[in-house]
C-alpha atoms as a printed R data frame, in Angstrom:
   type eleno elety resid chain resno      x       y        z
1  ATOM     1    CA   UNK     A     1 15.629 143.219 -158.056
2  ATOM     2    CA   UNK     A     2 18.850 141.370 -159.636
3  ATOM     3    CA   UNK     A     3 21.870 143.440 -160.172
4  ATOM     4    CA   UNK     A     4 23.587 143.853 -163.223
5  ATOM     5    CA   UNK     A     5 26.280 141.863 -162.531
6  ATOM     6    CA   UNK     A     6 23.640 138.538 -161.851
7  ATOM     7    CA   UNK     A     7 23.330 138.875 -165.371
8  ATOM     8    CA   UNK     A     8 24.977 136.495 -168.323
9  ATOM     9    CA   UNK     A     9 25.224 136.915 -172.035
10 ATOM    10    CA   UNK     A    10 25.841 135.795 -175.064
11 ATOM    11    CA   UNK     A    11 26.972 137.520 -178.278
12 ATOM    12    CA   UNK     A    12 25.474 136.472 -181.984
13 ATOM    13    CA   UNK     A    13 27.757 137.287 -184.470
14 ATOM    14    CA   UNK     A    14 31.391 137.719 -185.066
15 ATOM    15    CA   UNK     A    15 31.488 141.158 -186.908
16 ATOM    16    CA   UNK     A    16 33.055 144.367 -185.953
17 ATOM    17    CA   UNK     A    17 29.106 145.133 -184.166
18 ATOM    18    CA   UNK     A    18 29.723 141.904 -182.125
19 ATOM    19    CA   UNK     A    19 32.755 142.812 -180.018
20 ATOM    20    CA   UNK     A    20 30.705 146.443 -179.527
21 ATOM    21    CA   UNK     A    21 28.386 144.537 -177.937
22 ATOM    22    CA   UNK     A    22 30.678 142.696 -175.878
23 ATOM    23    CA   UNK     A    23 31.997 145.775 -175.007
24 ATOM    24    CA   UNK     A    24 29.061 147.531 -174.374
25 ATOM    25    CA   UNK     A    25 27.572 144.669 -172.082
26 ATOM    26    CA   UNK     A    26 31.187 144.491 -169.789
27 ATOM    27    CA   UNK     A    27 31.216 147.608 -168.755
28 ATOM    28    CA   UNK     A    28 28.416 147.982 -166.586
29 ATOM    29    CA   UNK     A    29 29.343 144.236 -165.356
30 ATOM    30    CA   UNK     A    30 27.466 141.850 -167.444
31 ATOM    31    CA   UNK     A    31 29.196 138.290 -167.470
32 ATOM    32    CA   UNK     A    32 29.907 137.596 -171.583
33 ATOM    33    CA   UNK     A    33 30.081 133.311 -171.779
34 ATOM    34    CA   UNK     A    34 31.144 133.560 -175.701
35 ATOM    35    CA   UNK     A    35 29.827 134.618 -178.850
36 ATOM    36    CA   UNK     A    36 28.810 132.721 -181.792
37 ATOM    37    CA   UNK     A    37 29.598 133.475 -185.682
38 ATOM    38    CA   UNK     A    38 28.584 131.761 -188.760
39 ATOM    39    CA   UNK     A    39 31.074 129.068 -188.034
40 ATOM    40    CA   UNK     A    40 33.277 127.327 -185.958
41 ATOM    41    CA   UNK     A    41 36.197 128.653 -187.668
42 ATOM    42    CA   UNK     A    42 35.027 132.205 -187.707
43 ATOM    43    CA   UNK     A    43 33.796 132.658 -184.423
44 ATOM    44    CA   UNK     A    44 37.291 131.171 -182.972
45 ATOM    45    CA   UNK     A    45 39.419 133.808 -185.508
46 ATOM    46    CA   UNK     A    46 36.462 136.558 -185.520
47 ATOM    47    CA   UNK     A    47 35.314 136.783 -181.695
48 ATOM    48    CA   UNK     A    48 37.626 138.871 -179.509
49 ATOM    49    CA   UNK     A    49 41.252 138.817 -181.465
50 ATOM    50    CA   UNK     A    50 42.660 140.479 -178.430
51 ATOM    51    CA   UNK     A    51 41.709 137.256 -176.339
52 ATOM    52    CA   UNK     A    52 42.619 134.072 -177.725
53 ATOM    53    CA   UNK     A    53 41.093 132.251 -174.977
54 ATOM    54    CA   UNK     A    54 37.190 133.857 -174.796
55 ATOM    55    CA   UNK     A    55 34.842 131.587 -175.296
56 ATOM    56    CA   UNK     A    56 33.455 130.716 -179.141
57 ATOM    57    CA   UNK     A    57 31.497 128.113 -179.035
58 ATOM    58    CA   UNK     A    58 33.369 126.099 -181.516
59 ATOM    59    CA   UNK     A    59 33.227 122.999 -179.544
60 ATOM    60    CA   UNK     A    60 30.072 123.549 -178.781
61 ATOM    61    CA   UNK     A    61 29.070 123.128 -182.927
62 ATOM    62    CA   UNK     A    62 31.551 120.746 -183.415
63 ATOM    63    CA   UNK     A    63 29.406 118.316 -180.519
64 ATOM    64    CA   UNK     A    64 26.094 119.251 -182.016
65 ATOM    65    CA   UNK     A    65 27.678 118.103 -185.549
66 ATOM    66    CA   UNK     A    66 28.512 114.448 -184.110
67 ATOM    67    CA   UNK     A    67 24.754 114.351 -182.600
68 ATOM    68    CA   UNK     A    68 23.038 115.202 -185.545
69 ATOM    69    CA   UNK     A    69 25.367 112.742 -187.672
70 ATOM    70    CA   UNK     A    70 24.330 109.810 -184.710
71 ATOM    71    CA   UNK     A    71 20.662 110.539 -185.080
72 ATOM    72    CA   UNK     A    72 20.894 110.935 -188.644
73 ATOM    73    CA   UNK     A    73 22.802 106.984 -188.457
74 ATOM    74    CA   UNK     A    74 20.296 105.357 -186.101
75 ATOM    75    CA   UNK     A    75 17.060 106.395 -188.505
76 ATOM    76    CA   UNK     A    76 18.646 105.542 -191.292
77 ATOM    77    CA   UNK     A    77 20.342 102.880 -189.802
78 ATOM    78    CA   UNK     A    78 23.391 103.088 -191.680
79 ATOM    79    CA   UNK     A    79 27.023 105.147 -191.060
80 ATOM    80    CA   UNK     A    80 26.634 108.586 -192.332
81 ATOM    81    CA   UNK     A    81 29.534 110.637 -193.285
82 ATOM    82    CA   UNK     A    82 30.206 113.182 -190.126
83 ATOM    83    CA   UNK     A    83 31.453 116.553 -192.129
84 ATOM    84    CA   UNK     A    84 35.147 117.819 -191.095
């Protein structure tokens, strides 16, 4: 049987239930990676205010942007605007 602390998670949503949950999965030892909001831009202001550097998965989005916008290019073999 794995212990609790072989365990990983990740939080959905940026909310005031999101860094409960966080919370709530720390305490017995469970290793948060990040969460994940709506957005880039709120999950990186939203996540954990008291720690600027947890994990948000911003970059994360911001890569699966450029793919999408590269796939979306070579089928329609043409540039394609890449959104900010």
């Amino acid at each position: 049987m794995r212990d609790v602390t072989d365990l990983r998670a990740s939080v959905v949503g940026t909310g005031f239930i999101g860094v409960v949950h966080v919370d709530a999965l720390r305490r017995p030892g469970v290793q948060v990676l990040g969460v994940v909001g709506s957005s880039p831009e709120r999950a990186l202001t939203r996540a954990m205010p008291d720690e600027p550097d947890f994990p948000s998965f911003a970059d994360g989005h911001r890569a699966n942007v450029l793919g999408d916008a590269v796939a979306a290019s070579a089928r329609d073999r043409q540039w394609v605007e890449v959104p900010a």
